[in-house]
N, C-alpha and C positions, 0 to 999 in steps of 0.2 A: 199032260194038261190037268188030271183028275191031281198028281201033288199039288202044282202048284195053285189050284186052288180050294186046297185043302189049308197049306199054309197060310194064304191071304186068310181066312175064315176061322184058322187060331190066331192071328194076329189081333182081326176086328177083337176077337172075343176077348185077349188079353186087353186090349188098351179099353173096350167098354166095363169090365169088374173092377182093374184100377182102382178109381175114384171110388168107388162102390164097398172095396176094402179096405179104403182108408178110412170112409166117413162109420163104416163098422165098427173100425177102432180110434173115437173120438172117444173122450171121456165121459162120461154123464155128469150134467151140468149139474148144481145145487140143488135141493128142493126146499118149498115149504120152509123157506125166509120168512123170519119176524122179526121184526124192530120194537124196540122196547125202550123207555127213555127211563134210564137211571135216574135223573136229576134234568135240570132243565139246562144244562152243559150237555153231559153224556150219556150217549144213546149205544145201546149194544144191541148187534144181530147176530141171531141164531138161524142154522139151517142143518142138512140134514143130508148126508151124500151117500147115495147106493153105490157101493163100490163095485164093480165090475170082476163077477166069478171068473172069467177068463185074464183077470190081470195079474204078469206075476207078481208073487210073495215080497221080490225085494223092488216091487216102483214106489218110487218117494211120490206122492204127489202133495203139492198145496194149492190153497188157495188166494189169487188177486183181487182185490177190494180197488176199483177205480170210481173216481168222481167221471160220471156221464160229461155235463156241461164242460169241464174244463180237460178231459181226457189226460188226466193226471193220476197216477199210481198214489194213492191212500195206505192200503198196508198189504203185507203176503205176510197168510197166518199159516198153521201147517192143520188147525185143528178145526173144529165146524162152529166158532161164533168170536164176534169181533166186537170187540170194543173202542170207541173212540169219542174225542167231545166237537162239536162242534156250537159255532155261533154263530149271531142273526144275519152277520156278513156274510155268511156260507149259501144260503137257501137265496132261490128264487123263486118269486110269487110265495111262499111258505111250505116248500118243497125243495126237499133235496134227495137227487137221486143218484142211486150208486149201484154200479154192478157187478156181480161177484161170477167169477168163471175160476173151474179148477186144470192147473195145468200139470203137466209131469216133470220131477226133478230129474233123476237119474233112472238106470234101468226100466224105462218103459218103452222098450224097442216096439213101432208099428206103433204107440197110440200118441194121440192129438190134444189140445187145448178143448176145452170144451165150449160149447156158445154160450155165451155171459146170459146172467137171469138178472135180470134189473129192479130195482128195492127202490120204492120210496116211501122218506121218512116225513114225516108232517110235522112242522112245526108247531111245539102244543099251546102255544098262542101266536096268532097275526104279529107280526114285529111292525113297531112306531119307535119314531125318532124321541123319547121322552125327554132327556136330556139331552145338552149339552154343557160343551166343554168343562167335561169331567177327568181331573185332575188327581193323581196321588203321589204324595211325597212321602222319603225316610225322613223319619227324625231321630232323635240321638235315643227318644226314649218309647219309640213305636214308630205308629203310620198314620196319616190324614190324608182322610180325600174329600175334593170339593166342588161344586157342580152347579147349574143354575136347569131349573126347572123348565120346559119349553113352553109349558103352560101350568103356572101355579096355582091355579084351582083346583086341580086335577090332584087326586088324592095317590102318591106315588110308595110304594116298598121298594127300597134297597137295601140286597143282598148279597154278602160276599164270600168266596170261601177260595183256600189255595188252589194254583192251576195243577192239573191232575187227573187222570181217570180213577185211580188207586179205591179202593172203598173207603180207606180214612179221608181223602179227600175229597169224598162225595159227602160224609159225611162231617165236614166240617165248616159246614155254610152256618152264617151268622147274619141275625140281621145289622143294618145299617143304623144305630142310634142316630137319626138328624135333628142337630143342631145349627141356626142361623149363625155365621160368625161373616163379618165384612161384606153384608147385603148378598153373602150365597150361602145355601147346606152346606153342611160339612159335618162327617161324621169321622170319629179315631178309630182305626182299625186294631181289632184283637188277633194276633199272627203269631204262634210259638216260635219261628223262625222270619226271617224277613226274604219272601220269595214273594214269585209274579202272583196274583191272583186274577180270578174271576169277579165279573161283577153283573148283578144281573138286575135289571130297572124294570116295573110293572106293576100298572093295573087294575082293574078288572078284566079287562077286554085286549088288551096289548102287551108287548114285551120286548122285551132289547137288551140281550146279553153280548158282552163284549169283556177283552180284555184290557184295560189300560195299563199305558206304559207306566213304571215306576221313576221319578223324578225326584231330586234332591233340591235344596235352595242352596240359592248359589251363597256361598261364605266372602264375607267382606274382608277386604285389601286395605293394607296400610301403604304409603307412602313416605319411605324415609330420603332425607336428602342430603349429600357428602358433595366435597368440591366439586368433583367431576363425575359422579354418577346420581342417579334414583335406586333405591333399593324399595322393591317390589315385595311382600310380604302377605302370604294368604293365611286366613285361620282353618283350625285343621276340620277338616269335612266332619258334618255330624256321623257321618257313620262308613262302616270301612278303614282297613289300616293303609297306614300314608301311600304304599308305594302303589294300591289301588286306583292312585288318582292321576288323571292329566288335565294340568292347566295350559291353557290357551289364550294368548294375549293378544290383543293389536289395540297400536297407537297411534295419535297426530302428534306433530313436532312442527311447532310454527306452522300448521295446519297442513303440513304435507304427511299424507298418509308411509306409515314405514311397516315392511311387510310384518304377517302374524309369527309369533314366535310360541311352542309349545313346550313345557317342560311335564319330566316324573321325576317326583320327589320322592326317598326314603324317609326322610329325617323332618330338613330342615328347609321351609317350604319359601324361600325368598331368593329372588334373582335380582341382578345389577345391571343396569343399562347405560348408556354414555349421557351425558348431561347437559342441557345448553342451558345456561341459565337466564338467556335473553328471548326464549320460545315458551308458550304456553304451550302445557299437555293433556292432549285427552285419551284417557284410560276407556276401554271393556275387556270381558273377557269373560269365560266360561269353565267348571270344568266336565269332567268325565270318564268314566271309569275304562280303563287300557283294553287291550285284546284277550287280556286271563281273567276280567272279572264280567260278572255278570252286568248284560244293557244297561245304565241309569247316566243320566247324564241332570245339568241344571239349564235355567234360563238365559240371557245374556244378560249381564250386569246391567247398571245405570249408567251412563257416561262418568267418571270422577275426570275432575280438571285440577292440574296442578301448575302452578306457576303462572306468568302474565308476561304476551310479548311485548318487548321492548328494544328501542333504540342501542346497540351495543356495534363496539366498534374494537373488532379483535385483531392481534398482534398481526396478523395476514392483511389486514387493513389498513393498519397503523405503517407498516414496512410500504406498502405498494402507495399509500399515500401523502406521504410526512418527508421519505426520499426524495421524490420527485420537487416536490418543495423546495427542499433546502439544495438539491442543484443547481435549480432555476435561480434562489436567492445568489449562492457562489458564483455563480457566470454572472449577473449582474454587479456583483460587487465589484470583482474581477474585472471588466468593463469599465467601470467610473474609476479605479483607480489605478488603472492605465492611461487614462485620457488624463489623470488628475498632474501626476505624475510622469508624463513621457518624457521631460527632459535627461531624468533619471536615468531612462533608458539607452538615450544616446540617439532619439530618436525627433527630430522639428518638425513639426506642420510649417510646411509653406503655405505663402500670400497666394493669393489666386493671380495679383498683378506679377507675381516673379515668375509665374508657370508661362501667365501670355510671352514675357516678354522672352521667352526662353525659347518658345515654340516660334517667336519672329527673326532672333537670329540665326535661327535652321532654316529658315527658309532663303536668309539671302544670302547665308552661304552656299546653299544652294543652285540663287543664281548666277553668285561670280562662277561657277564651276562652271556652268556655261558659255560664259562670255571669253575664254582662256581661246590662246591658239588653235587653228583646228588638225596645227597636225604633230600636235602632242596629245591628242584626243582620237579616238578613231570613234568614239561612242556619237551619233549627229545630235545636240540639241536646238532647242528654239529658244533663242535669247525672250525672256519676258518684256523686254525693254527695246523697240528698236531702234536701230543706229541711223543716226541724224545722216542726213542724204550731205555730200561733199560740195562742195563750192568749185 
């Protein structure tokens, strides 16, 4: 009795240190996080990790950087401070929180992840919607971007510099020169190379940075036209080599829509289509840059209308309806000049009084057949006529 509960009493005690051993050898979390804003993009934090005298010499450990609110993995660094940019779509209320906890790569037998320490970055100004529909295009000999004001009283800077954490691209922010062109700002961007940027709207009191996409204007179509086709003809994009590009077509045909059709061009940027010359057409179309170049795409074209429907009557038309016609006329003819000519034939119309009188001598041969001996006959008739009674 005295083993056996001696064993139950080392048992308890194994399964209560357990937990007690593991949580020994959990990692020590971060300390003494700071967040520091580079620019009004990019924010880098620093922290500071007491390494653990009893860890050995070869455990890898790094560090995970998660977004709190959306519980999505941001970066794994292996070193003690992070850099990354963010924008006004990122924060909530003007707070964005993130938490950093260090875990073990290889050889760290017995130790754990550590509990995450939580960071938050304050937006260094309140974010407003200042702008809208804020717009940049390539052009053949730079960039423009275009925007309308949400409230044009309000005394606004914009400024842009390439997307990047890099310190040359922190340090490559320029202001916006705005100019009015077509009742909006619009300012030419200075870019050594043509990449995405930043763009950042504000203030005194507000701010709103964001990236916008890069856009091209869509290049105008010619319309050439041969017996039996359209020949389709695009000018070559301001910017980018030919085989960069995907055009995308769709058209009406005597207003039935016919599906979209997409072409990549090398060379020579014009395609051929079948032709009805009694259907009007309506043209769009877009393009856009393939799966090996960089996002940019254009707007949708304006409708082009080419040709006008009209009354036509094709060789499928002319067989199935012109045919019928002239059998109809041949049987007709054919008719009158058998009737015209039936003598020819060998063939008399009889009188209608020769048919009576034809159909009454059948008949009363008929009935002498009856009135004959009755016994040359075995068949019984009934004489039509009866026989006068004898004297």
């Amino acid at each position: 009795m005295s083993a056996t509960l001696k064993f139950v009493t080392f048992l308890s005690f194994a399964i209560m240190v357990a937990p007690h051993s593991e949580a020994d050898h959990r990692l020590p979390a971060p300390q003494n996080c700071t967040p520091h804003w580079a620019d009004r993009f990019v924010v880098e934090v620093k922290w500071i990790w007491p390494k653990p005298k009893d860890l050995p010499e070869s455990c890898k450990v790094e560090f995970e950087i998660r977004w709190t609110d959306k519980q999505e993995d941001v970066a794994r660094v292996k070193h003690t401070n992070f850099t990354y940019y963010y924008l006004s779509k990122d924060f909530t209320a003007n707070i964005l929180e993130l938490s950093i906890s260090s875990k073990p790569l290889k050889d760290c037998n017995g130790w754990n992840e550590s509990d995450p320490v939580k960071v938050n970055i304050k937006a260094p100004k309140s974010y407003a919607e200042l702008v809208k529909d804020f717009r940049c295009f390539y052009l053949s000999n730079g960039s423009k971007c275009f925007w309308t004001p949400v409230d044009p009283s309000k005394d606004l800077k914009v400024y842009y510099r390439s997307r990047g954490k890099e310190k040359k691209d922190i340090q490559s922010l320029k202001v916006c020169e705005a100019f009015k062109m077509e009742g909006r700002n619009s300012c030419s961007l200075k870019l050594e190379k043509r990449r995405d940027i930043f763009v950042l709207v504000e203030n005194e009191t507000r701010m709103n940075t964001f990236e916008p996409k890069m856009e091209i204007y869509v290049p105008k179509m010619s319309i050439n036209e041969t017996e039996k086709y359209l020949h389709l003809t695009w000018r070559k994009p301001a910017v980018g080599p030919d085989g960069a590009w995907r055009f995308c077509v769709w058209y009406k045909e005597c207003g039935n829509n016919k599906p979209p059709r997409c072409y990549e061009f090398s060379q020579n940027r014009t395609v051929s289509i079948p032709y009805n010359k009694c259907c009007r057409y309506e043209f769009q179309y877009n393009i856009s840059t393939n799966k090996f170049n960089e996002d940019v795409s254009s707007d949708t074209s304006e409708v082009i209308h080419h040709g006008t429907t009209s009354f036509c009557i094709s060789s499928a038309n002319v067989v199935a309806i012109i045919i019928p016609i002239i059998v109809c006329f041949c049987v007709i003819l054919s008719i009158y000049c058998f009737k015209k000519h039936e003598k020819i034939f060998g063939c008399t119309r009889l009188d209608p009084s020769v048919i009576k009188e034809i159909l009454n001598l059948k008949q009363i041969s008929q009935e002498n057949q009856c009135a004959q001996d009755p016994r040359e006959h075995t068949d019984t008739c009934t004489p039509l006529v009866p026989e006068k009674e004898k004297r």
